[in-house]
N, C-alpha and C positions, 0 to 999 in steps of 0.2 A: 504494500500500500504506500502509493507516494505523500510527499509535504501535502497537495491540495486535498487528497482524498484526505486526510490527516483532517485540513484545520474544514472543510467542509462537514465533516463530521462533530466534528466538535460545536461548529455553528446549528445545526440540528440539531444538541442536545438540548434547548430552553424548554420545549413544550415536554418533550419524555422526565426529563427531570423533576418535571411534580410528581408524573405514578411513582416514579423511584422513593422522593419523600414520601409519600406517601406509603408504600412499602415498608421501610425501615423503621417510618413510625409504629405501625403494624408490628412489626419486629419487635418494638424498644416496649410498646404496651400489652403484648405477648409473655413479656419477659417479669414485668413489672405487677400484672393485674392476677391476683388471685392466688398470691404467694400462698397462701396458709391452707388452700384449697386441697392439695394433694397429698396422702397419707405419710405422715412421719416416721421414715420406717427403720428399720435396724442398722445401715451404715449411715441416715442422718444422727441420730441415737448415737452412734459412735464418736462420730464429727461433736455433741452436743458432750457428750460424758470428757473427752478430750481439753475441751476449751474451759470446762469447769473446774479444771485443777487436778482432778480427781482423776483417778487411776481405775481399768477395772481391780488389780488388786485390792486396791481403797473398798472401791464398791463391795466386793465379793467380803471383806476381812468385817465391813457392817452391817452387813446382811448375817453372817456368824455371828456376833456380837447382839446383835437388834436385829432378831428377825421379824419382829412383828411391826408393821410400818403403818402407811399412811402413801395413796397414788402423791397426794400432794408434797410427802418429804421424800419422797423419790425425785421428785423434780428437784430437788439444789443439787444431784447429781448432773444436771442438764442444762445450766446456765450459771455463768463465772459465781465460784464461792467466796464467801469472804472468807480472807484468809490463804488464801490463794495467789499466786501470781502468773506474771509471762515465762516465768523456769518453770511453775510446777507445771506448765503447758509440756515445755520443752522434755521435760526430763521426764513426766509417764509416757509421751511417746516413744523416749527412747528406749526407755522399760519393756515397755511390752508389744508397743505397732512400730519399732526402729524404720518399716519398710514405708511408710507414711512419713515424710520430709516435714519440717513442723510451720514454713512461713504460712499458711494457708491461717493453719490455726491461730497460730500467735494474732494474727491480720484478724481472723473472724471472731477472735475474744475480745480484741478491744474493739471492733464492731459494735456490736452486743452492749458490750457496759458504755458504749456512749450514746446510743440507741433506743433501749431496752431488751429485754428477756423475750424472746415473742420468738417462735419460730418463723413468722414473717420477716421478721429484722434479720435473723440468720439467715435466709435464704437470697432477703435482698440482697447481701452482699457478693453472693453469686453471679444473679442479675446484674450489679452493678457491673461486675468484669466483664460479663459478655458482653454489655454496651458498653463498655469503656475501649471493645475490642475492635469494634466495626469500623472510627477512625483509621486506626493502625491498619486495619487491612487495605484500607483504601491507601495510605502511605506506603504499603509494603507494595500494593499493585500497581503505582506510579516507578519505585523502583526497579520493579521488572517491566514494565512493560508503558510504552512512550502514548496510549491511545487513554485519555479522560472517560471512556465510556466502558472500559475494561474494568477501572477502580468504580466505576458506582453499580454494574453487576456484581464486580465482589462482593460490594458490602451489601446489595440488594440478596443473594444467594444468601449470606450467611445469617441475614436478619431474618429470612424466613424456614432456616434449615431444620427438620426436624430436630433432628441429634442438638442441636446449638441451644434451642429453644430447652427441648429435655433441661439439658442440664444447668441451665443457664435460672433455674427452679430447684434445684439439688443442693442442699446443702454439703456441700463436698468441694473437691480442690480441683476438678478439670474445666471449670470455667475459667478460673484463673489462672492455669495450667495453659490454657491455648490463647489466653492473653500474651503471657510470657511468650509461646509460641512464638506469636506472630510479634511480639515485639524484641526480642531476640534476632529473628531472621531479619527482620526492617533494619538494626542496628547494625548487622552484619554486612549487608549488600551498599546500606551508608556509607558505611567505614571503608569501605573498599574501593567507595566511586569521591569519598572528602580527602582519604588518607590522612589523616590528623590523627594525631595520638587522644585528642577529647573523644575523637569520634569510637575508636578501638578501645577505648577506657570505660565510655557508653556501653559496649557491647560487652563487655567482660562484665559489668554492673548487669546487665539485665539476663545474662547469663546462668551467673550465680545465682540471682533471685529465682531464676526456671530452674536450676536444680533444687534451691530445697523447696521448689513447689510442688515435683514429682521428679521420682529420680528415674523413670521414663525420659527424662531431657537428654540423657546421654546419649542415645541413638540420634537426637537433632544434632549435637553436636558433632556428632560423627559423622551426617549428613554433608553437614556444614563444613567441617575438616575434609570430605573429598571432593565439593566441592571447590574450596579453596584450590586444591594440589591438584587441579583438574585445570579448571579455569584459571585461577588468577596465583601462580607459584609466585610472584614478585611480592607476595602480601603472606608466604606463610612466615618470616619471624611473626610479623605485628599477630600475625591471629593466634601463633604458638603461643607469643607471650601474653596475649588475652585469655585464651581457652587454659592456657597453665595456671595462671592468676587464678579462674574461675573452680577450676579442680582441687587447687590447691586449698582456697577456700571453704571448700564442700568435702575435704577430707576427715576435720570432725564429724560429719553425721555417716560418714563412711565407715567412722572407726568404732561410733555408738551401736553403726548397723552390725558390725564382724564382733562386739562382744556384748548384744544381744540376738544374734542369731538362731538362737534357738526360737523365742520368741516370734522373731519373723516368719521362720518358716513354719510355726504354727498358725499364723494368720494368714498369710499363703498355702496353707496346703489344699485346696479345692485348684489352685492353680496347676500340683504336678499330679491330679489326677489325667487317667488316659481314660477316656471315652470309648464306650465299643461301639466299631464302627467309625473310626475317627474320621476314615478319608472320606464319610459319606458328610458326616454331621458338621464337621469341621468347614471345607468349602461353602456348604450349603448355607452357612453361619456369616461366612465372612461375604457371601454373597446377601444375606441380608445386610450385615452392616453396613455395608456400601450403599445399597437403596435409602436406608434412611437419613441421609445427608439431602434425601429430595425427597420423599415421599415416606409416610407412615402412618399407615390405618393400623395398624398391628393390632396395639389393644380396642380400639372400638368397635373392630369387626371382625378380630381372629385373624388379621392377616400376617402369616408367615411362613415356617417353611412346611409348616403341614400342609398347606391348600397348596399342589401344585399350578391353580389358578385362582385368584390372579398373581399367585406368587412369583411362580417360573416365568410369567410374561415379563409381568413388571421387570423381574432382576435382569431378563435378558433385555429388555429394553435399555434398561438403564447401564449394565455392563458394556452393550454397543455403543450407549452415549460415551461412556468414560473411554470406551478404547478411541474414541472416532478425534474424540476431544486430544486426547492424548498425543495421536498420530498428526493432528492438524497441528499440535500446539511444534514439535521437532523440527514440522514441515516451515513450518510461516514466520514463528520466531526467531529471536539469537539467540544463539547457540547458550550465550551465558544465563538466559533466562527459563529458557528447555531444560537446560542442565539444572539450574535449584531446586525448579519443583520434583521434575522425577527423581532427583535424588532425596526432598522431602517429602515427598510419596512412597519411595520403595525401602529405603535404611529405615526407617522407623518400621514398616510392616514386616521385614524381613526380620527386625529384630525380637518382633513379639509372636510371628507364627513358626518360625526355625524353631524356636525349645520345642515347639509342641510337634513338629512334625521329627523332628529328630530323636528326642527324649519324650517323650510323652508329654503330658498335659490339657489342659483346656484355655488357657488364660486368653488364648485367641478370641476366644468368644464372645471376652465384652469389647464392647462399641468405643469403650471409653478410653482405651487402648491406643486407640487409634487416631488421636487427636490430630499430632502432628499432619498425618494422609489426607485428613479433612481438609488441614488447611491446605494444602496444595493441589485438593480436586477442586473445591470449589473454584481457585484459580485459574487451574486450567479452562476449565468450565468455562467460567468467565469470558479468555483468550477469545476459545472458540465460537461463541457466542457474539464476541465482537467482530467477526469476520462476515457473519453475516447479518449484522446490522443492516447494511442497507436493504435490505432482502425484505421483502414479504412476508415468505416463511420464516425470517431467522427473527421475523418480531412476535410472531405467534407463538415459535419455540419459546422464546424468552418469555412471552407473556404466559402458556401453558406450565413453563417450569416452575414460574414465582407464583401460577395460581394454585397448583400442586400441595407445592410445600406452605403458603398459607392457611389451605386447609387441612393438611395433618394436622401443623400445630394447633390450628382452631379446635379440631376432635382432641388432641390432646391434654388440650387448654381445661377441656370438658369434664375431663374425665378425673376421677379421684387417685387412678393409678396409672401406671403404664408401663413398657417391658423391661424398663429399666431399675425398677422396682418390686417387691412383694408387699404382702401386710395388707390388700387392699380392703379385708374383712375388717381389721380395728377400728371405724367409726362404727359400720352393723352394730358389732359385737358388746364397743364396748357402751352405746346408746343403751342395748337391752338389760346392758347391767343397771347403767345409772336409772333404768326407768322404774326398778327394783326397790321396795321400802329401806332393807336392809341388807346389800350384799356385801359380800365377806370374800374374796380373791388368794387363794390360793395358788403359788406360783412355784417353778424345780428350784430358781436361782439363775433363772436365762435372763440376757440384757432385753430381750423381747420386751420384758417387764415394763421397762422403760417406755417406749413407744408407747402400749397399751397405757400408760399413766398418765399420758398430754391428751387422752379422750375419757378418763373417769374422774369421775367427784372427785375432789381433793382430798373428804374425808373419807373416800371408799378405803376400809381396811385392807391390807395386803400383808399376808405370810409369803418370807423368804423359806422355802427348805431347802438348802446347800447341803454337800457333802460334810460342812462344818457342824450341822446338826439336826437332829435326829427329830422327826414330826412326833410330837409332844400332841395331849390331849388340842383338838380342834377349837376354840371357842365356839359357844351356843348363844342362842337368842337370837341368833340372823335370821333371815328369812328367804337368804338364795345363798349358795353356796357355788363356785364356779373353782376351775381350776383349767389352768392356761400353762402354757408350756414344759407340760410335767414329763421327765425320762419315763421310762419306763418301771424302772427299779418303783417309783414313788407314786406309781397307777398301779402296783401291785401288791404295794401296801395300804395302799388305800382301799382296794378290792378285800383284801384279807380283814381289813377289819370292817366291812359291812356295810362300805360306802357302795355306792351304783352311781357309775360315769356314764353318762349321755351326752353324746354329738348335738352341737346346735344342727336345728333340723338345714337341712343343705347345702350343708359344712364339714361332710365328712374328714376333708384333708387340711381344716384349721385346728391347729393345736388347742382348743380348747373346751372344754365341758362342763355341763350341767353336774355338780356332784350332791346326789341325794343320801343324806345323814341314813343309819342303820334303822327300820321302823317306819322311815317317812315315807308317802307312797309318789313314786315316779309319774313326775307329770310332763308337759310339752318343754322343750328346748328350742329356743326361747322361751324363757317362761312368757304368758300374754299377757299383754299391758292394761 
């Protein structure tokens, strides 16, 4: 495309430029409206117990101690204690979740205490990053690529991206994970076209900050390291001596991670299971995840990889988009611009599906994995989309793509849960408790507890029974008795002494039941209102 097709294009963007706002608005209110709406579930719970000061150790050693509580003193587990600080953040992460980098958290506790306690407020800060991210990528897409209407599909795509939108609602570290992302890469392709040492000082800063925000950032880095020795070898001191700087840096939580390792890889371990059947499940996995960067009915109409329609369509649609995109973008582009994104498209992918295809595992399977790949399809995307801008169809494509992905997030916007998530029964469940004159919650010692606690009474009582101790006489006088997340050992001592567990009715696979006292007679689950 020559200088006049260039700035002619550019003179045609005044009218398209409002759907675009408009767009991103959509995006920013997407992001922002209805925080508190979707179930709070056990890795929010995590995120929440983390920023409290509080340790599960903590947890577990007062629940021995005091097993008999209160849903509502379960919550100062779950938002900053007093007493507490930004180390006891630091240091029960390094305790017990070493594999969790701690700035997210440090970041979301002083959120919170200058905010309020609300799991709204925790999650805004999420939302904040993904909006704080959309700029940046419009900066990162001027530095690859010379055409103004490539940087406002980027940020149009990603204001409406399923996957972005998800988590961008998640109390958790990958929105601010692929903030980092893309401000990292924008600092990097800077530094390389200012040469200035502020500029390579920038990027070694925002570096380090993407490593303790996931230590997934190594693969960018690594990305970024060939594409340097690729393209631009005149620049590897400056970037050795940034990327050294940055490693160097993030050696501490390196060293936190290697001596609590054990710990780690007990929070990891669903990651080195092997799946039977991998080489079916596994593809068929990552061929969803790629779909939802544009499209996601999943949870509001079952779509995925059980329907092979419209599953297999979609994916294959959507797989031809990415390959076609791909192929245009080596074709049309410079070389040095080709070169970043497929290399931050494929080292990070490569980095998270090789253990599993080599050594076994599943960790391929979350979506969230995959951040870095996101960002560099959507860009591609982009690219390719800008080629046929002046085209008929290439406005329809673009208008089809962005109406697509407005309406997943809209259904998703909807919905109380989604596939990124479980627990979506805890408002049900824990309604039918609070509608109860006097219920009484019996729980094994699972963090589940927690969740379930931010949807009942404050004063609803709660028994801990841990390993630490042993189920003592039951209190009486209640009037519903319920038990939620109980092992099995502690369903069978309750059986042996004359209690009868009943499934809420339609709930077979929710961990929790109706339990009726020895005597009483077994009635509906739910009890009726």
């Amino acid at each position: 495309m020559d200088q006049g097709d260039r700035s002619a294009m550019n003179q045609q963007l005044s009218a398209p430029q409002a759907a675009f706002v408009i767009v991103v608005g959509l995006g920013v209110l997407l992001r922002l409206l209805n925080l508190a709406g979707k179930v709070f579930w056990i890795d929010e719970t995590f995120t929440a117990l983390n920023i409290s000061g509080y340790s599960e150790i903590d947890l577990l050693q007062s629940w021995r101690q005091t097993p008999l509580t209160t849903a509502g003193d379960l919550l100062q587990y779950q938002f900053p204690a007093a007493g507490t600080s930004f180390i006891d953040v630091i240091r029960g992460l390094a305790a017990t979740k070493p594999q969790h980098t701690p700035l997210y958290f440090v970041l979301a506790r002083g959120w919170v205490q200058m905010f309020g306690d609300a799991i709204a407020v925790l999650r805004s800060f999420s939302a904040i990053a993904s909006i704080a991210t959309l700029p940046l990528m419009a900066l990162l897409s001027r530095e690859l690529f010379s055409h103004q209407v490539t940087a406002y599909l980027a940020v149009a795509l990603m204001a409406v991206s399923p996957f972005q939108v998800l988590y961008a609602q998640e109390a958790r570290h990958y929105s601010l994970w692929t903030l980092g992302i893309v401000a990292m890469s924008w600092a990097l392709l800077r530094a390389l076209r200012s040469r200035t040492w502020q500029a390579w000082l920038l990027y070694g800063t925002l570096t380090t900050l993407t490593l303790y925000t996931f230590i997934y950032t190594v693969f960018v880095l690594l990305a970024h390291g060939l594409y340097v020795l690729w393209q631009r070898r005149s620049a590897l001191r400056p970037f050795g001596l940034s990327a050294g700087l940055s490693v160097g840096l993030f050696l501490p939580w390196v060293w936190a991670i290697v001596l609590n390792r054990q710990a780690g890889l007990e929070n990891a371990i669903w990651q080195l299971q092997r799946l039977e059947r991998w080489y079916v499940v596994l593809p068929l996995q990552w061929l969803l995840n790629l779909t939802r960067n544009f499209v996601d009915f999943e949870q509001t109409y079952s779509f995925g990889p059980s329907q092979l329609l419209p599953y297999g369509l979609v994916g294959l649609i959507v797989v031809a988009g990415v390959g076609y995109s791909v192929l245009q973008l080596v074709k049309t582009a410079p070389s040095a611009s080709w070169s970043f994104l497929v290399l931050l498209l494929g080292v990070p992918a490569l980095g998270v599906i090789l253990p599993d295809v080599l050594l076994g595992g599943q960790q391929s399977l979350a979506t969230r994995y995959f951040a870095p790949c996101w960002v560099a399809l959507l860009l591609i995307v982009a690219h390719t989309l800008t080629l046929s801008w002046g085209q008929k169809l290439g406005k329809w494509a673009i208008a089809g793509i962005l109406t697509i992905g407005f309406l997943s997030c809209l259904t998703n916007f909807l919905s109380v849960t989604g596939w990124h998530k479980t627990g979506a029964y805890l408002p049900f469940t824990s309604t039918a408790i609070n509608a109860t004159s006097a219920p009484f919650v019996i729980s094994g010692g699972d963090v589940w507890i927690l969740s379930m606690a931010h949807y009942l009474n404050p004063d609803t009582p709660v028994l801990m029974v841990t390993q630490g101790n042993e189920l003592a006489g039951i209190p009486q006088g209640y009037s519903h008795y319920f038990l939620y997340s109980a092992p099995e050992p502690l369903q069978a001592v309750l059986t042996q002494s004359g209690f009868q567990l009943v499934t809420f009715e339609q709930l077979d696979q929710v961990p929790l039941w109706c339990l009726f006292p020895p005597g009483q007679p077994v009635q509906s689950c739910p009890p009726p209102r």
